[in-house]
Gaussian input, Z-matrix of N, CA and C with variables (Angstrom, degrees):
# hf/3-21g

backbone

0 1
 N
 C     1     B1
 C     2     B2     1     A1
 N     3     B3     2     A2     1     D1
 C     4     B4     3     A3     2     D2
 C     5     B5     4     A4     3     D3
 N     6     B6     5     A5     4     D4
 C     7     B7     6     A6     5     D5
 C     8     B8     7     A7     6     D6
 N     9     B9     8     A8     7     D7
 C    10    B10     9     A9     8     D8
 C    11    B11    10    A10     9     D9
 N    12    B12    11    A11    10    D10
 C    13    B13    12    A12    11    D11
 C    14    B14    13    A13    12    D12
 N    15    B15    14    A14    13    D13
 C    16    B16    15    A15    14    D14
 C    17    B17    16    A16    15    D15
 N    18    B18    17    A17    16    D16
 C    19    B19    18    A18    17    D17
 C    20    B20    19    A19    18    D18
 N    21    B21    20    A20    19    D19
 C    22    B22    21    A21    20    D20
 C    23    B23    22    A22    21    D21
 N    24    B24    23    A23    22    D22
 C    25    B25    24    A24    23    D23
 C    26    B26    25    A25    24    D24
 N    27    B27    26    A26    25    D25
 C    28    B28    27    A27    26    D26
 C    29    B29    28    A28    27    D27
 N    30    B30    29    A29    28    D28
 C    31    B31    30    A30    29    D29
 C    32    B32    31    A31    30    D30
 N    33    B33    32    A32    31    D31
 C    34    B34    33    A33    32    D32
 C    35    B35    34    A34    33    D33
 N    36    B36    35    A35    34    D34
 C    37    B37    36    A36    35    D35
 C    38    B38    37    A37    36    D36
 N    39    B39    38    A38    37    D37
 C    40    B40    39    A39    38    D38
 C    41    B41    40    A40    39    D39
 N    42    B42    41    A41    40    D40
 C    43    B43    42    A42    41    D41
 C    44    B44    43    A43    42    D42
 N    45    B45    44    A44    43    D43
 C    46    B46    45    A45    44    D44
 C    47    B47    46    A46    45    D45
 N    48    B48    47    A47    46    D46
 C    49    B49    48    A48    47    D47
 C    50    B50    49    A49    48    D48
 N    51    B51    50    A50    49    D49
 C    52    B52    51    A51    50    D50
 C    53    B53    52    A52    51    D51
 N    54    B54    53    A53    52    D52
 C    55    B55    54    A54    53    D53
 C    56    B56    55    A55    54    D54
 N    57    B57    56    A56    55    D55
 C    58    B58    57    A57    56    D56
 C    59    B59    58    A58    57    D57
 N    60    B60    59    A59    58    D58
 C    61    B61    60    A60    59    D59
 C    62    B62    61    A61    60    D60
 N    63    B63    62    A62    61    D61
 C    64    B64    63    A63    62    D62
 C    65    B65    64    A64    63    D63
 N    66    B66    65    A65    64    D64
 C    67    B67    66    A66    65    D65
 C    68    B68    67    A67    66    D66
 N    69    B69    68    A68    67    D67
 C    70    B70    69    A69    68    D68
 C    71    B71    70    A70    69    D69
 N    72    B72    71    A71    70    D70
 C    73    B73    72    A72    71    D71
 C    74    B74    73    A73    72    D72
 N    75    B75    74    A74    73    D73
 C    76    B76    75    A75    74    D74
 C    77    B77    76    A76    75    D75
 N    78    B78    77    A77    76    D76
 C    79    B79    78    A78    77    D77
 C    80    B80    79    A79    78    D78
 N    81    B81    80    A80    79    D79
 C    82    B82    81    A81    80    D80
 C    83    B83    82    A82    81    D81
 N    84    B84    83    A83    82    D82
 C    85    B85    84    A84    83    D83
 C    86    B86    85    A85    84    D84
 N    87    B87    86    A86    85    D85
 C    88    B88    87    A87    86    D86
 C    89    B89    88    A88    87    D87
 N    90    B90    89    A89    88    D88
 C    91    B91    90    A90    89    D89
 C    92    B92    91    A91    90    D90
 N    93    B93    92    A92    91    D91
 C    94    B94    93    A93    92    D92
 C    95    B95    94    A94    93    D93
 N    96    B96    95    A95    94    D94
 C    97    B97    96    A96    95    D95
 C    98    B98    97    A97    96    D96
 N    99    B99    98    A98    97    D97
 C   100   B100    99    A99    98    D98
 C   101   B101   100   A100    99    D99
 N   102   B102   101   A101   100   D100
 C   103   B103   102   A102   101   D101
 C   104   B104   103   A103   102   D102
 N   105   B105   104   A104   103   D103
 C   106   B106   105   A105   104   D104
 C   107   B107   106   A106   105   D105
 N   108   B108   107   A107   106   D106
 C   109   B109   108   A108   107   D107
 C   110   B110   109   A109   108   D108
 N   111   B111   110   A110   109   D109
 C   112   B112   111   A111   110   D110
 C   113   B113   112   A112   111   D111
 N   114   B114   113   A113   112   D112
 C   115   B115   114   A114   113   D113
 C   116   B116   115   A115   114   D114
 N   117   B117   116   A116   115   D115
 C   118   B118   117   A117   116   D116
 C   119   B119   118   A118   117   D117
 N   120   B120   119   A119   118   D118
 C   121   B121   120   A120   119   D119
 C   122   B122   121   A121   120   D120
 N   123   B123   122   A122   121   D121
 C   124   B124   123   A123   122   D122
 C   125   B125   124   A124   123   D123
 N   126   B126   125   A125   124   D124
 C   127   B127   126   A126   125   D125
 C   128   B128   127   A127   126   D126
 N   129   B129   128   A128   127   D127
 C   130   B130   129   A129   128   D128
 C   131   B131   130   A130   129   D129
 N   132   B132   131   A131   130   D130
 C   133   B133   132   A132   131   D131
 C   134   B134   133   A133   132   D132
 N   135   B135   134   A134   133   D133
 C   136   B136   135   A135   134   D134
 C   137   B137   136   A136   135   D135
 N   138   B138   137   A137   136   D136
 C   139   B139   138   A138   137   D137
 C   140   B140   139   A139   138   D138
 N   141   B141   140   A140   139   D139
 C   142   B142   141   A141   140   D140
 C   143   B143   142   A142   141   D141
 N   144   B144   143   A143   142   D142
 C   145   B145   144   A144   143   D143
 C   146   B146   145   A145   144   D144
 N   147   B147   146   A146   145   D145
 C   148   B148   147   A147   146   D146
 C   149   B149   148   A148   147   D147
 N   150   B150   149   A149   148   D148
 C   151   B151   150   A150   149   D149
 C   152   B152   151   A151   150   D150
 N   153   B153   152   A152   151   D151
 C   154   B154   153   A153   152   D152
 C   155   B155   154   A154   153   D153
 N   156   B156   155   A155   154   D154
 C   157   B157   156   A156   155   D155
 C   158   B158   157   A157   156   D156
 N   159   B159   158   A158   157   D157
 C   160   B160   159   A159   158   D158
 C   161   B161   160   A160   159   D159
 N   162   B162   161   A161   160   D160
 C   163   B163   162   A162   161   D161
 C   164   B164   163   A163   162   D162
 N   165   B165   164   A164   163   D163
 C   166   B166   165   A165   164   D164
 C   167   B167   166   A166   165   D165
 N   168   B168   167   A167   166   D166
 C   169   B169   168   A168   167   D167
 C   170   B170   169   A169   168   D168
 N   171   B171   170   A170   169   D169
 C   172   B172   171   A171   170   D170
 C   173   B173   172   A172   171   D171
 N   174   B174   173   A173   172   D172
 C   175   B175   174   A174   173   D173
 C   176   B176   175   A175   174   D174
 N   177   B177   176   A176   175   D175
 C   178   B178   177   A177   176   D176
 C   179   B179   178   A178   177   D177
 N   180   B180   179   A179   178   D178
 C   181   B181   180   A180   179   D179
 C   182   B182   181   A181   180   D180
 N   183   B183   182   A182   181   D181
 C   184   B184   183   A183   182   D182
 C   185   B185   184   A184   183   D183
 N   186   B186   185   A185   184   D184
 C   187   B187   186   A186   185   D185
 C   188   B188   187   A187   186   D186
 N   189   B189   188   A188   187   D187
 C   190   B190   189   A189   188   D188
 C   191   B191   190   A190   189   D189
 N   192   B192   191   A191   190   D190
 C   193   B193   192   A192   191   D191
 C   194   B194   193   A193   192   D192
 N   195   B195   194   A194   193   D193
 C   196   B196   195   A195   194   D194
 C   197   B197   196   A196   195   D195
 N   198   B198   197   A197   196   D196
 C   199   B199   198   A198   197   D197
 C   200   B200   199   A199   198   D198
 N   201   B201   200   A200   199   D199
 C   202   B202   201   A201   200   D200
 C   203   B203   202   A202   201   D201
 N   204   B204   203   A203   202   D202
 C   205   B205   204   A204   203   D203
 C   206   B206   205   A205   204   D204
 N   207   B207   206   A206   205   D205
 C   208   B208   207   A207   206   D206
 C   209   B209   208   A208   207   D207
 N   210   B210   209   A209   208   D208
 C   211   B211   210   A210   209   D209
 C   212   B212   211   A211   210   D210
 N   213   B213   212   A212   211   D211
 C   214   B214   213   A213   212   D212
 C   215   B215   214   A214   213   D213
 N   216   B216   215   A215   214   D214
 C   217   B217   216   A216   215   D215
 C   218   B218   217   A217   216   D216
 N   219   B219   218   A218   217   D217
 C   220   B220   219   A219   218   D218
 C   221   B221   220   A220   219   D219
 N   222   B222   221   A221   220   D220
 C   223   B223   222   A222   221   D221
 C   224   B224   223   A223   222   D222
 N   225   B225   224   A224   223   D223
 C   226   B226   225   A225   224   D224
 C   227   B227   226   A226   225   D225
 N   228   B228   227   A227   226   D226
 C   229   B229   228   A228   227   D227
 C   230   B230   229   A229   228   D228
 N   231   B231   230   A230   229   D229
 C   232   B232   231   A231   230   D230
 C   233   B233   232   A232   231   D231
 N   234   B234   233   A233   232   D232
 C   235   B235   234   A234   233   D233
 C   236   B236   235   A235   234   D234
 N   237   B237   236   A236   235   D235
 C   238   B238   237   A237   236   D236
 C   239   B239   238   A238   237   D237
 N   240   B240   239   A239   238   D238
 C   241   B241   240   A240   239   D239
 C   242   B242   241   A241   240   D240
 N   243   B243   242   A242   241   D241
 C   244   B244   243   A243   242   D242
 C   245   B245   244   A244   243   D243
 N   246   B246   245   A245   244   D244
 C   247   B247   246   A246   245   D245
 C   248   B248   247   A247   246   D246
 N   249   B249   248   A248   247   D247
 C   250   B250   249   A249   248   D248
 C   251   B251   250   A250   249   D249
 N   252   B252   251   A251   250   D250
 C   253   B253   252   A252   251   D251
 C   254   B254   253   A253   252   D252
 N   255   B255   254   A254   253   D253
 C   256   B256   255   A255   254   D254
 C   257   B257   256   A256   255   D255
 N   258   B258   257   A257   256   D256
 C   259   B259   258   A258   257   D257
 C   260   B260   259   A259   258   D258
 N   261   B261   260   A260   259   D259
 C   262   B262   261   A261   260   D260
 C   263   B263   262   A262   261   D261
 N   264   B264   263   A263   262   D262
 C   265   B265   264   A264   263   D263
 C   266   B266   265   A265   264   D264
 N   267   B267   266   A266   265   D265
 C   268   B268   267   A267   266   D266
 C   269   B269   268   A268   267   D267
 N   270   B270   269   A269   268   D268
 C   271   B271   270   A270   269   D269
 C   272   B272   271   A271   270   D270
 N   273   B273   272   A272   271   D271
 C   274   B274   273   A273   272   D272
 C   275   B275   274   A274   273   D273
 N   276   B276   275   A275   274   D274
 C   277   B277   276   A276   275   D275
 C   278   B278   277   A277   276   D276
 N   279   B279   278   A278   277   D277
 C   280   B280   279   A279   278   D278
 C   281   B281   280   A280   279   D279
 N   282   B282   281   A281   280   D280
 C   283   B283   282   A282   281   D281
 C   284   B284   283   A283   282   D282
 N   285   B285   284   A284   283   D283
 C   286   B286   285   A285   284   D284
 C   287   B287   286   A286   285   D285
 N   288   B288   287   A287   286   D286
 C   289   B289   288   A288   287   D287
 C   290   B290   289   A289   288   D288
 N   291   B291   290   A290   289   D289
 C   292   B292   291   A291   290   D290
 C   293   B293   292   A292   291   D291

   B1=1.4502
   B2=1.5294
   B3=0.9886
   B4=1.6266
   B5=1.3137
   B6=1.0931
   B7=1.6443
   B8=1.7459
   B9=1.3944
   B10=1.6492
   B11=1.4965
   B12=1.3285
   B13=1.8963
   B14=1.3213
   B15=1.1009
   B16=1.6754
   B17=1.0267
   B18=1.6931
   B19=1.4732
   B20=1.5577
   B21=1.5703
   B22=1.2989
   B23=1.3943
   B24=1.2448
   B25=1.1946
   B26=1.6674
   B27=0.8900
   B28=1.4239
   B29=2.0587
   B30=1.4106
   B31=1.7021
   B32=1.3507
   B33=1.4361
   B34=1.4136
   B35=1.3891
   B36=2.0256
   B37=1.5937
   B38=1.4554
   B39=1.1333
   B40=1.5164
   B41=1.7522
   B42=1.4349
   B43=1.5593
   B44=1.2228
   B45=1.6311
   B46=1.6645
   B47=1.3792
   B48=1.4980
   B49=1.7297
   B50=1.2491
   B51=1.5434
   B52=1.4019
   B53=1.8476
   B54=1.4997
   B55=1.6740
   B56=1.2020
   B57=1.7932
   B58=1.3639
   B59=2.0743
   B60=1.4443
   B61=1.4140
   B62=1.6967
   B63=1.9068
   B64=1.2504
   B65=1.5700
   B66=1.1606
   B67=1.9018
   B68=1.1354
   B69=1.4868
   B70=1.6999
   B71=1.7477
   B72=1.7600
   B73=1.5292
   B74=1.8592
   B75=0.8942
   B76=1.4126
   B77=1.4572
   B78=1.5735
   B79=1.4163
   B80=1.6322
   B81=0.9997
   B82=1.7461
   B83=2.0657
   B84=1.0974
   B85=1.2062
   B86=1.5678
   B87=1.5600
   B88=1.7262
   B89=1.8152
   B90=1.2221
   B91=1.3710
   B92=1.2687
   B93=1.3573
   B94=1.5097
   B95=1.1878
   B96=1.3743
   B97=1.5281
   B98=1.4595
   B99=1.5379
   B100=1.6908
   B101=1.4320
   B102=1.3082
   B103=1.8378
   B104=1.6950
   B105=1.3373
   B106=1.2385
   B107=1.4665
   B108=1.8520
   B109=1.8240
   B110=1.5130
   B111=1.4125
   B112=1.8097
   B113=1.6527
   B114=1.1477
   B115=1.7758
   B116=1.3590
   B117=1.2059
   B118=1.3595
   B119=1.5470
   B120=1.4700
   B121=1.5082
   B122=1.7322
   B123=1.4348
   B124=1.3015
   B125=1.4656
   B126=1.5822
   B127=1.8847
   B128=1.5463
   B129=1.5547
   B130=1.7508
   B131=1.4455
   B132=1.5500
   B133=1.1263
   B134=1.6375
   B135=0.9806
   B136=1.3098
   B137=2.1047
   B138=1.1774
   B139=2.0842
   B140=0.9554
   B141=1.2180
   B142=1.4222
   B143=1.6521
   B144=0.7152
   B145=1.7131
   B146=1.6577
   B147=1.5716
   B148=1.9921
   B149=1.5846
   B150=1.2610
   B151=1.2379
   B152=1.6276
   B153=1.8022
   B154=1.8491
   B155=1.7890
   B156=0.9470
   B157=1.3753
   B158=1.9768
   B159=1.3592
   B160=1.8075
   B161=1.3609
   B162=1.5212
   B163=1.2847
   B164=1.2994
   B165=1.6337
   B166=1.5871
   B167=1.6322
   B168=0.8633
   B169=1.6913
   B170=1.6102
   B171=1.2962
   B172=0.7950
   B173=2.1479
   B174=1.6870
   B175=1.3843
   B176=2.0007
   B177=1.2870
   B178=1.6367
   B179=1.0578
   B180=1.5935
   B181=1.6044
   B182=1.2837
   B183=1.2983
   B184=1.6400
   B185=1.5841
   B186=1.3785
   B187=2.1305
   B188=1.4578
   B189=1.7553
   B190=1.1290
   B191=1.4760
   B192=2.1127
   B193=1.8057
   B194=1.8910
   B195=1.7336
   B196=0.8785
   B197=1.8428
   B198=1.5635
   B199=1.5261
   B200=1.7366
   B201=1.4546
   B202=1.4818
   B203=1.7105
   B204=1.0382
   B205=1.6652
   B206=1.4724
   B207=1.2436
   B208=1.4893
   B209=2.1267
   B210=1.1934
   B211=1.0276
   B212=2.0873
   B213=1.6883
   B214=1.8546
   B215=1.3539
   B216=0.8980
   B217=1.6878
   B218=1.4534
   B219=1.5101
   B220=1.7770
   B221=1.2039
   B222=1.0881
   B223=1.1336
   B224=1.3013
   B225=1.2588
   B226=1.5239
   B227=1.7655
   B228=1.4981
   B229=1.1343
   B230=1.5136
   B231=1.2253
   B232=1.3192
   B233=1.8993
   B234=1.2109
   B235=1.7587
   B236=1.6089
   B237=1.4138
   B238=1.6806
   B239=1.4641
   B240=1.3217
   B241=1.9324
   B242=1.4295
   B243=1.1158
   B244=1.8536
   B245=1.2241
   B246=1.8344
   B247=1.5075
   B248=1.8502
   B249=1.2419
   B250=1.8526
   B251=1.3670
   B252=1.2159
   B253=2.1530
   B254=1.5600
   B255=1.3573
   B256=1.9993
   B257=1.5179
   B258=1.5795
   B259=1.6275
   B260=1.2232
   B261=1.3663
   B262=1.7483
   B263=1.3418
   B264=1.2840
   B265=1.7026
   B266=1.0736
   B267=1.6480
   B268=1.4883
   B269=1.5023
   B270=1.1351
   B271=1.8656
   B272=1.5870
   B273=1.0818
   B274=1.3037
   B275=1.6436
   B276=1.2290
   B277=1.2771
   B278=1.8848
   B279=1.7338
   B280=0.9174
   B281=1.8242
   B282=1.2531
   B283=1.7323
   B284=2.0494
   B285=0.8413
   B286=1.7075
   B287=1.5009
   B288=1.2228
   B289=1.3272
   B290=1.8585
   B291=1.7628
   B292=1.3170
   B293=1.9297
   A1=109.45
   A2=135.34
   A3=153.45
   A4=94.91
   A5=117.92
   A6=147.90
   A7=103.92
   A8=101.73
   A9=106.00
   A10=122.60
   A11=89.67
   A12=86.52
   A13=84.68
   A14=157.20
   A15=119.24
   A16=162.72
   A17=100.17
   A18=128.61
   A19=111.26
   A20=139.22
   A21=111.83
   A22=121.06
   A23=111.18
   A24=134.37
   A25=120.77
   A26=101.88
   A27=98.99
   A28=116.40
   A29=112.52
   A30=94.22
   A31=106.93
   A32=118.82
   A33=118.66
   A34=106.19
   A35=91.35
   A36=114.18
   A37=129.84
   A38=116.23
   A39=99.88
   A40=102.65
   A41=120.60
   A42=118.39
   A43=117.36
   A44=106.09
   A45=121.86
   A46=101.97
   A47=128.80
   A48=105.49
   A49=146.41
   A50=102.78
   A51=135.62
   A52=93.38
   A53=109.57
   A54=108.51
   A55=113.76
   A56=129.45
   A57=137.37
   A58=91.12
   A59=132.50
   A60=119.04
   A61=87.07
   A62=121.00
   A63=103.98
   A64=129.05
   A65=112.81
   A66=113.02
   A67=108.89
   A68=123.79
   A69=116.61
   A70=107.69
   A71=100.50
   A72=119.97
   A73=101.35
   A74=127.90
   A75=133.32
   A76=148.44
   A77=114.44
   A78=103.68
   A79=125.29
   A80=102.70
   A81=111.06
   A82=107.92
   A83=101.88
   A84=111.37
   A85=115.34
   A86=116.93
   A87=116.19
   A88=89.21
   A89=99.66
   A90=102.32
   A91=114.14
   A92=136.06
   A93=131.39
   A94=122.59
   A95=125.88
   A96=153.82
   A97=114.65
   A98=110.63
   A99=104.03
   A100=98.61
   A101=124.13
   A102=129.86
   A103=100.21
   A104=103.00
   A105=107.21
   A106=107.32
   A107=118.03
   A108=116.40
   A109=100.37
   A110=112.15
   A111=95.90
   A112=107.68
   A113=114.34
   A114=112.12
   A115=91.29
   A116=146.32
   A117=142.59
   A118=113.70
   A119=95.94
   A120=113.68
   A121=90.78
   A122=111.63
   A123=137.17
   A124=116.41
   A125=97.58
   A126=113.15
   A127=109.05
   A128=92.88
   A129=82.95
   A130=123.60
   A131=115.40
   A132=120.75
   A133=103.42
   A134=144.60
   A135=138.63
   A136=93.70
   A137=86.64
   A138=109.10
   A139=121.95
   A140=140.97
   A141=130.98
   A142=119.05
   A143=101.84
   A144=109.87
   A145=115.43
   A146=116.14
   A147=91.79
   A148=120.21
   A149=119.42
   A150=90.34
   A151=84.14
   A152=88.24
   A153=100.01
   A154=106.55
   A155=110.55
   A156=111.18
   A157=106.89
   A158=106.66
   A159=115.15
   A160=108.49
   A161=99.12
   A162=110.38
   A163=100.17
   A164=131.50
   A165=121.37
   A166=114.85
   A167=101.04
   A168=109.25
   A169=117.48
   A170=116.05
   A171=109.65
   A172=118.54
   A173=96.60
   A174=94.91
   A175=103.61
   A176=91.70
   A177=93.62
   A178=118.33
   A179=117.01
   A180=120.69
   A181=129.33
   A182=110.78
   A183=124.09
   A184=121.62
   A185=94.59
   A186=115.30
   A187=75.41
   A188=117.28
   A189=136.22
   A190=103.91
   A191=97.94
   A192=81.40
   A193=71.94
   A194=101.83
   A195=110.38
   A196=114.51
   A197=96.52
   A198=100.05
   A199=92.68
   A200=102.64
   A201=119.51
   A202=107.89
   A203=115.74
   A204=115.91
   A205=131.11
   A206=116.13
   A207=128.73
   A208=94.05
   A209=135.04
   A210=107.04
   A211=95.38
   A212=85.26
   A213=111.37
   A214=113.78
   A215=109.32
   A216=132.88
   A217=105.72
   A218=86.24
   A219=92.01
   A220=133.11
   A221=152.28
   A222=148.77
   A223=133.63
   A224=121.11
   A225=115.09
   A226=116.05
   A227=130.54
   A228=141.33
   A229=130.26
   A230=140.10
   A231=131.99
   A232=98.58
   A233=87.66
   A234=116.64
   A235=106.26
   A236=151.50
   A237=110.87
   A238=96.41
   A239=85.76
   A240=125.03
   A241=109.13
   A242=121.85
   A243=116.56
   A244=102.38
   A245=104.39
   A246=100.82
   A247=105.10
   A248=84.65
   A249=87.49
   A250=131.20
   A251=80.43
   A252=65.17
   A253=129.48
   A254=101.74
   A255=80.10
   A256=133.98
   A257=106.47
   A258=111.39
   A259=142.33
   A260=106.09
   A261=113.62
   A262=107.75
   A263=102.71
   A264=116.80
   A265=115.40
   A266=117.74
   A267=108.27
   A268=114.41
   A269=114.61
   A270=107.87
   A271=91.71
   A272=135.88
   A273=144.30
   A274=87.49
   A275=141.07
   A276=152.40
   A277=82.91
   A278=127.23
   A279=131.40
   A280=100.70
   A281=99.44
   A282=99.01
   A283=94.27
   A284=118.37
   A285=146.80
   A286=87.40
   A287=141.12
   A288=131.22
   A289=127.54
   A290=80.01
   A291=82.52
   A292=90.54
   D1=127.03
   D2=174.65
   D3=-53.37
   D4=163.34
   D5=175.30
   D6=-118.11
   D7=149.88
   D8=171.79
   D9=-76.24
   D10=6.71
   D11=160.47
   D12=-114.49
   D13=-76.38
   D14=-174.55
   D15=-6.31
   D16=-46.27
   D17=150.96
   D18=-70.46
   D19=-64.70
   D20=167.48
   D21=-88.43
   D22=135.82
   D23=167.26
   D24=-75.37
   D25=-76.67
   D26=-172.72
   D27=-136.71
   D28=147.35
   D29=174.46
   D30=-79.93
   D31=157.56
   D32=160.46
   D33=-110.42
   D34=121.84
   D35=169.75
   D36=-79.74
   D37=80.51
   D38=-156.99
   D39=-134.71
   D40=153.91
   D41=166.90
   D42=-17.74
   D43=-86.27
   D44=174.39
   D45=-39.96
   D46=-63.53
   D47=-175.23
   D48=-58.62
   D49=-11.99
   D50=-159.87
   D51=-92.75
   D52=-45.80
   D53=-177.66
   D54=-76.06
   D55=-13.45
   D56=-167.70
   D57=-96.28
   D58=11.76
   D59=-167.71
   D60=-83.71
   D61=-50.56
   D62=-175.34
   D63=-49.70
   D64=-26.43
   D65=162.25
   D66=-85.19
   D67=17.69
   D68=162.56
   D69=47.90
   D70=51.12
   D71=160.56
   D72=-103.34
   D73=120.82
   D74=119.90
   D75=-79.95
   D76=117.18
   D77=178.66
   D78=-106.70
   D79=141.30
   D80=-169.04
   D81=-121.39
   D82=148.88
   D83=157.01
   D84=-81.09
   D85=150.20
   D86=-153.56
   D87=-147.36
   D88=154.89
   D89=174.79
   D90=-75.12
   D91=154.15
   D92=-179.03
   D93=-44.42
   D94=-71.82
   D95=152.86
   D96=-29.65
   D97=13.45
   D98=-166.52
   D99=-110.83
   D100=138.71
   D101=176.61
   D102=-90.79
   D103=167.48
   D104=-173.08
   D105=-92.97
   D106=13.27
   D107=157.66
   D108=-87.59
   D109=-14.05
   D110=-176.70
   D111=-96.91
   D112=-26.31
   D113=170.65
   D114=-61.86
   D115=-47.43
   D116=-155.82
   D117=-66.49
   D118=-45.69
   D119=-173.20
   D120=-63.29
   D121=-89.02
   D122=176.52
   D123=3.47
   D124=-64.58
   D125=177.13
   D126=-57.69
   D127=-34.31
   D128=-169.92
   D129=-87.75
   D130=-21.60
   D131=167.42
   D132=-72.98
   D133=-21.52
   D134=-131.42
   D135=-108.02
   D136=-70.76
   D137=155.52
   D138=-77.92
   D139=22.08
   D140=-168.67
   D141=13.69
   D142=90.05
   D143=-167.38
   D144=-144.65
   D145=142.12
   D146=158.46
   D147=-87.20
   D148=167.21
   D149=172.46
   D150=-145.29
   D151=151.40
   D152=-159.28
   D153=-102.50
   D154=9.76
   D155=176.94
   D156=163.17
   D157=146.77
   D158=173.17
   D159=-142.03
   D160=134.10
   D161=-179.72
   D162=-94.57
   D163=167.20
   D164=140.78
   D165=-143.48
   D166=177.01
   D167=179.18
   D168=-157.82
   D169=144.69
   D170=177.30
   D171=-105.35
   D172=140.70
   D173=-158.39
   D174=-102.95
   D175=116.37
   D176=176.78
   D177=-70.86
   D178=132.48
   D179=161.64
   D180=-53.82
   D181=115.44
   D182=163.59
   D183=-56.48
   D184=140.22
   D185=-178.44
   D186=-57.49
   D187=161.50
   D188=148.50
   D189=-163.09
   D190=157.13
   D191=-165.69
   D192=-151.52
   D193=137.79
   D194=-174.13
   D195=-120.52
   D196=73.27
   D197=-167.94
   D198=118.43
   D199=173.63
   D200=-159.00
   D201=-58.14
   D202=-53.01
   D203=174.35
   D204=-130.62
   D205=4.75
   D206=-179.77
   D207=-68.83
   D208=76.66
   D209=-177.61
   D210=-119.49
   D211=162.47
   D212=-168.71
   D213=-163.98
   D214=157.01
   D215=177.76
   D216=-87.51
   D217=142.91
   D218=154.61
   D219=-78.02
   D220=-164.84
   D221=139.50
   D222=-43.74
   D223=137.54
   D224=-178.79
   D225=-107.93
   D226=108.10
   D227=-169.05
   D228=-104.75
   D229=172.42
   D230=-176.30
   D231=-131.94
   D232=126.46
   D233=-179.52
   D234=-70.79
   D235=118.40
   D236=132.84
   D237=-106.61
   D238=164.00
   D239=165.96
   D240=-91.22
   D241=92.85
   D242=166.13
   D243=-83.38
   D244=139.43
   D245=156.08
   D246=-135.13
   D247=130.41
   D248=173.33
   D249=-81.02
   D250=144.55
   D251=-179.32
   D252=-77.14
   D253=-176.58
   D254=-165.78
   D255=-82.50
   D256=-12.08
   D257=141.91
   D258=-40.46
   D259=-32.84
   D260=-169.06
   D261=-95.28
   D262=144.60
   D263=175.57
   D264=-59.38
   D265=165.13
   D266=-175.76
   D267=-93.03
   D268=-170.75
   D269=-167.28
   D270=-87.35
   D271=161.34
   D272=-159.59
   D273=-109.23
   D274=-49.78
   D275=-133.34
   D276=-73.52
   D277=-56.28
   D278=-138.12
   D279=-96.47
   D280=11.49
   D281=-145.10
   D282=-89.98
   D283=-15.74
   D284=-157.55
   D285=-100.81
   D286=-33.41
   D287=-156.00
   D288=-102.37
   D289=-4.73
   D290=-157.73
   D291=-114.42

């Protein structure tokens, strides 16, 4: 059985994620194999937080070619979108960034 740091991997720091903090969206990188009751679980044990709904998607790896014919893909990963509901505090992790 996975652990809730298993399921998230990593936050994603990005423009778009950074303007979605005032609707109290966070986005994270998630393990492949993860449903959107275990990001749910995961975030909340992890931040102590509620969280009022998660989106996810999965993100396909891009062609890339480094020089005349050596060409490969990146990796292919899975996105979620947390959003908390409007009781809960915000994640502390994201609060420094913005």
């Amino acid at each position: 059985m996975k652990t809730s740091y298993d399921i998230i991997i990593r936050p994603i720091i990005t423009e778009q994620s950074m303007e979605a903090l005032d609707l109290k969206k966070y986005a994270f990188e998630v393990a492949r194999d993860a449903t959107k009751a275990d990001v749910k679980k995961a975030v909340e044990e992890i931040f102590g937080v509620k969280v009022d709904s998660v989106n996810t998607l999965n993100v396909r790896g891009k062609a890339k070619r480094t020089g005349r014919y050596p060409e490969g893909m990146t990796r292919a990963w899975k996105k979620a979108v947390v959003r908390l509901t409007a009781d809960s505090k915000a994640i502390e992790f994201f609060e420094g960034m913005v």
